[in-house]
N, C-alpha and C positions, 0 to 999 in steps of 0.2 A: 366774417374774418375779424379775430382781434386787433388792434394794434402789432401786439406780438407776434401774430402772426406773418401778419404786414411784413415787421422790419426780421423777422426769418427769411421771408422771401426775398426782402431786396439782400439780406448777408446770404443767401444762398447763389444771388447772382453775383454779387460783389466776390465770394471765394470762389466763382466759377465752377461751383462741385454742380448747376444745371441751370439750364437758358429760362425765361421766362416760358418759353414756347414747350420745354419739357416737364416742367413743374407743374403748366396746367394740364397737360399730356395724360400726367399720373393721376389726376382726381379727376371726378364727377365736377360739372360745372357747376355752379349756385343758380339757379334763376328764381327773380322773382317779379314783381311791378316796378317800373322803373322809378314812378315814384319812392319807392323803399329804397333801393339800391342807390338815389341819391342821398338820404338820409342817412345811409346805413355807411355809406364814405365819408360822409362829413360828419356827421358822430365821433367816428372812429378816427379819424384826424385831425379832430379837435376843432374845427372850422378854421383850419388852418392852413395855407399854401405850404406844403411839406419842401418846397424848395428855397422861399427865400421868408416864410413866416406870414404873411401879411393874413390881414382876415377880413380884408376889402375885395368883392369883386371875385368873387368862388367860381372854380369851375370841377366838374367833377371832370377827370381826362382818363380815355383806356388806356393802359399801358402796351398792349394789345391791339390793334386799329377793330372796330368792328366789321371794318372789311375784311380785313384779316381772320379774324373769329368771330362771327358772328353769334357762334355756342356763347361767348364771355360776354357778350352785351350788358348784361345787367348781373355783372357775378362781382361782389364787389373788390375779389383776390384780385382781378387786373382791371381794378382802378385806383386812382390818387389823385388828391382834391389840391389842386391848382390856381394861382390866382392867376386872372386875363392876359395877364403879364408875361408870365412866365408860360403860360399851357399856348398862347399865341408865339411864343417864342421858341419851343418844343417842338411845335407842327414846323417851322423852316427852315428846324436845325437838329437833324435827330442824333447824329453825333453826340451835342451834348446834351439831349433826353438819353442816350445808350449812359453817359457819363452818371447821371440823377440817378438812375435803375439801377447802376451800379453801387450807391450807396453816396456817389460826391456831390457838393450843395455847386451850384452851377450858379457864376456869376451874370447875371441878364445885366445889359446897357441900358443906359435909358432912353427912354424914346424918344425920338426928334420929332416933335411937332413941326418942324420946319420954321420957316421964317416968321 
């Protein structure tokens, strides 16, 4: 998947014309070795956190849960390269992961290390 294709997808959920869960519906999945498919995310996202930039602390994230689909595990159309930060903050607030997929950049807090 290119770039382009990428932000197709997320303007195809952003104008709601189909769900993530129908978009993969319609194609053959990708598989490949999950080593590639990490590569091939963060290639293609410039090794960059697509929601708030950074390029510290990479994560590749399903957009998709692999519980969910486990057919998309290593398809690289439902994944997106995350920093720690933000893909830790996604898993405990999918609301505003639904918000990201949508196309909006999602303000993350910062963290309290506590006292």
């Amino acid at each position: 998947m290119t770039s382009q294709d990428y932000q197709q997808l997320l303007a195809n959920l952003q104008a709601g014309s189909k769900t993530a869960e129908e978009t993969f519906d319609s194609e053959t999945p990708i598989t490949m070795p999950v080593s590639q498919f990490h590569i091939t995310v963060l290639r293609r996202d410039e090794c960059a956190c697509q929601n708030c930039g950074s390029t510290l602390h990479l994560d590749v994230a399903h957009i998709l849960s692999r519980a969910q689909r486990p057919d998309l595990a290593t398809d690289p159309r439902n994944a997106v390269t995350l920093c720690r930060k933000c893909h830790l903050w996604f898993h405990t607030h999918r609301h505003d992961f639904d918000l990201f997929c949508e196309g909006h950049r999602v303000e993350i807090p910062p963290i309290d290390d506590g006292p």
